[in-house]
PLY file of the C-alpha trace (Angstrom):
ply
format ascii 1.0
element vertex 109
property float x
property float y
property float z
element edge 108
property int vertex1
property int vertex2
end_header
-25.82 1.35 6.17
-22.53 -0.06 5.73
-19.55 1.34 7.16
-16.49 2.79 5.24
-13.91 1.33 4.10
-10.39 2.90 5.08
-7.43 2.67 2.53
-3.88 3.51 3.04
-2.03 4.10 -0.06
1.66 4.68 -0.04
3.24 6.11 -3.17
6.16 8.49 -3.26
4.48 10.26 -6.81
1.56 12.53 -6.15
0.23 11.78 -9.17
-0.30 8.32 -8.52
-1.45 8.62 -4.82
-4.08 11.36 -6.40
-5.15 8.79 -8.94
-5.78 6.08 -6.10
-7.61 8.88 -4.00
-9.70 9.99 -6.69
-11.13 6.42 -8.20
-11.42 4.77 -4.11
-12.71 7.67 -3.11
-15.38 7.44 -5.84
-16.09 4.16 -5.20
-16.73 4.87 -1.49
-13.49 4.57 0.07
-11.87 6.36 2.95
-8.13 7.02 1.46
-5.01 8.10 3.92
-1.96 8.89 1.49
1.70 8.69 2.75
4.71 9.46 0.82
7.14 7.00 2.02
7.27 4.37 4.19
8.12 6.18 7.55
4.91 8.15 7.04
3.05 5.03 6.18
3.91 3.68 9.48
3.07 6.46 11.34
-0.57 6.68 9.86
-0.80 2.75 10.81
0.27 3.55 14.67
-2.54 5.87 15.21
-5.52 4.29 13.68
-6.98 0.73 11.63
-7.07 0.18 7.70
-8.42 -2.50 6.21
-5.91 -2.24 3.21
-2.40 -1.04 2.23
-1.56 -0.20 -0.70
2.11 0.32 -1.35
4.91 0.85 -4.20
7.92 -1.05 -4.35
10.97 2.20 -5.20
10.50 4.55 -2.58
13.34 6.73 -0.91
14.12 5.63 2.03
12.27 2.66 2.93
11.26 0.49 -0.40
7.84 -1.17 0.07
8.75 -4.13 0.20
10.33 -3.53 3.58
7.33 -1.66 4.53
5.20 -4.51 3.72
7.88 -6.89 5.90
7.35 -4.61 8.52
3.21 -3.98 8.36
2.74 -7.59 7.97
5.05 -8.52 11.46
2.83 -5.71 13.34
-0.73 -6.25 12.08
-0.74 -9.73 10.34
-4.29 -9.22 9.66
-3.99 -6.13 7.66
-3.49 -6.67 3.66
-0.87 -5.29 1.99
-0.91 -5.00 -1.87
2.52 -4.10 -3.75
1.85 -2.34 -7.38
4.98 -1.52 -9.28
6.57 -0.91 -12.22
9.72 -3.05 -11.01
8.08 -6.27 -10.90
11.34 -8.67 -10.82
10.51 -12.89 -9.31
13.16 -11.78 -6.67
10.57 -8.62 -5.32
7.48 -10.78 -5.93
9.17 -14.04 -3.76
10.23 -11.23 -0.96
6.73 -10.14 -1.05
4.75 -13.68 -0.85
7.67 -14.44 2.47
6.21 -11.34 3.88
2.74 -12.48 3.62
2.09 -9.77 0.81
-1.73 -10.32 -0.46
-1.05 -9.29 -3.88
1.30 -7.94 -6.24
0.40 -6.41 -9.10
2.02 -4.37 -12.10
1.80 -0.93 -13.39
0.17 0.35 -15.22
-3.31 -0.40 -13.92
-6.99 0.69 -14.75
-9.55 1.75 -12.43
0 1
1 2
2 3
3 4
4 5
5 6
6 7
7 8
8 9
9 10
10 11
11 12
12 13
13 14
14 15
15 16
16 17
17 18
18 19
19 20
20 21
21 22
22 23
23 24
24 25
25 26
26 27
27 28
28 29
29 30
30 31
31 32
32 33
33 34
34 35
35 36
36 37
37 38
38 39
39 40
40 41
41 42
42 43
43 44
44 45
45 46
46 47
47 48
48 49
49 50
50 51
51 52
52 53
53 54
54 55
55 56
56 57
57 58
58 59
59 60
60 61
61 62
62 63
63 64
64 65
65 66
66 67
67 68
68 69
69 70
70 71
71 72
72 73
73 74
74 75
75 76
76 77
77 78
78 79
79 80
80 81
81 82
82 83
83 84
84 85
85 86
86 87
87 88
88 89
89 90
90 91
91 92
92 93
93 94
94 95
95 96
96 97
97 98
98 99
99 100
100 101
101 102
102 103
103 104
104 105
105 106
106 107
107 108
């Protein structure tokens, strides 16, 4: 028996964060949704996840800043940025953070 995976997905549009829940979930993921970055960082102080899962336009906190800040607590974690706003500026800021991927909207399961 293997164990589960845990998934943090951080999306400020409920429809998206239900979309991520529903297809991880199905493939045998353990998903943890946050709204914004804050509440992303306050799910990462009180347990591990093996991934993170962000979007870039967020209020408050963009996700690129929340990757900055993931990646300088728990280098080990991966953080993938999906957006819509895919500029070479965001995707630069993101590999100098250490981001593992970024990918563009829309996506597939």
């Amino acid at each position: 028996m293997s164990a589960l995976r845990k998934v943090l997905v951080v999306d400020d549009d409920p429809v998206v964060a239900t979309s991520f829940n529903r297809v991880l979930t199905h493939d045998g993921y353990i998903v943890v949704t946050a709204s914004n970055g804050a509440e992303a960082l306050e799910k990462l102080s009180g347990g591990e996840y093996d991934v993170v899962y962000t979007d870039i336009k967020m209020p408050g906190m963009d996700g690129l800043e929340l990757a900055e800040k993931v990646k300088a607590q728990r280098s080990w974690t991966p953080v993938v940025i999906i957006t819509g706003y895919g500029t070479e500026a965001n995707e630069q800021r993101a590999k100098a953070a250490g981001v593992t991927a970024f990918l563009h909207k829309p996506l597939s399961p």
